[in-house]
N, C-alpha and C positions, 0 to 999 in steps of 0.2 A: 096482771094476775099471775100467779106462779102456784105449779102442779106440784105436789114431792108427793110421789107414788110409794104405797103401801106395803108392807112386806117385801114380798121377792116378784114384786112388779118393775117394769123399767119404762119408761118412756120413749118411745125415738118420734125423731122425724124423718120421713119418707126422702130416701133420695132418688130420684126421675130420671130415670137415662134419656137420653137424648132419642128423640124419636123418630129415627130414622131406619130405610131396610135398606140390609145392603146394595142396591141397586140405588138410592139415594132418595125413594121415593120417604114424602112425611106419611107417619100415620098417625091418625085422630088418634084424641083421646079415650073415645069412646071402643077403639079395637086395640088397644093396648090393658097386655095383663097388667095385676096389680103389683107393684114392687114389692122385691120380697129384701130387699137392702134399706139400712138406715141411718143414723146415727143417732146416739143415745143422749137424750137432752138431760134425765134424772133418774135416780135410780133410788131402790128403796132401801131401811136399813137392812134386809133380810131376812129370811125365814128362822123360827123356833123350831127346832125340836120337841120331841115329848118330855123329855127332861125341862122344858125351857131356856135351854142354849141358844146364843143366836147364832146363827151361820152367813155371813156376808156375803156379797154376791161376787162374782168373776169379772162382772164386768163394772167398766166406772165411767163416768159421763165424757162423750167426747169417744169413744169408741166405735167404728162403724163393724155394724156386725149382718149376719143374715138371720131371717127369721122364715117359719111355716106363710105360705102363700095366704093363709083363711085365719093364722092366728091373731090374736087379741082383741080387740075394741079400738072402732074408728071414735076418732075426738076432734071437736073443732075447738081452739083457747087462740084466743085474742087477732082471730082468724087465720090462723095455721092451724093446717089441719096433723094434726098425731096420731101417732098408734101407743095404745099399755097394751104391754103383753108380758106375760109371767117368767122369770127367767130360763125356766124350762120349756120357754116354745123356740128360744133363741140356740141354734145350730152351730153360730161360731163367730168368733172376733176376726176382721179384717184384717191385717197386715197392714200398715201402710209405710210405701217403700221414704225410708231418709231421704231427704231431699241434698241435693250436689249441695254444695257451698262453689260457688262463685269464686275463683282465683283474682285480685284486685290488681 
């Protein structure tokens, strides 16, 4: 089954830092906050205007970005679990650094 989100909704899926405290102790599940990083699985065609322009969103699938701690809607599809959230709860696109190339 496959999601394509509505307007200027995006999709992500949650990415899980490794759960560790500095000291090297693990921590449960259940005492760890909720990720606020993701990456974005679909994204929508974009919000209208009053005129009815469309305006395309900033971000495009395959982007990891950050979002509000409490924003959007939890989802379970095809048991992964996702989040929709509207593209203005999303704070900012990740970087991610080029990868070396390997001299042969």
């Amino acid at each position: 089954m496959k999601l394509r989100p509505l307007q200027d909704r995006v999709l992500i899926r949650l990415v899980v830092p490794v759960a560790r405290s500095p000291g090297g102790i693990l921590i449960p599940d259940t005492a760890q906050e909720k990720p606020m990083e993701g990456e974005v699985v679909a994204v929508g065609d974009g919000a209208r205007d009053a005129s009815g322009k469309l305006h395309p969103l900033d971000v495009k699938t395959g982007d990891r970005v950050l979002f509000g701690k409490w924003a959007g809607s939890e989802i379970k599809l095809d048991g992964k679990e996702l989040t929709i959230v509207k593209e203005a709860d999303i704070m900012g696109v990740l970087d991610q650094p080029a990868r070396s190339k390997k001299a042969a």
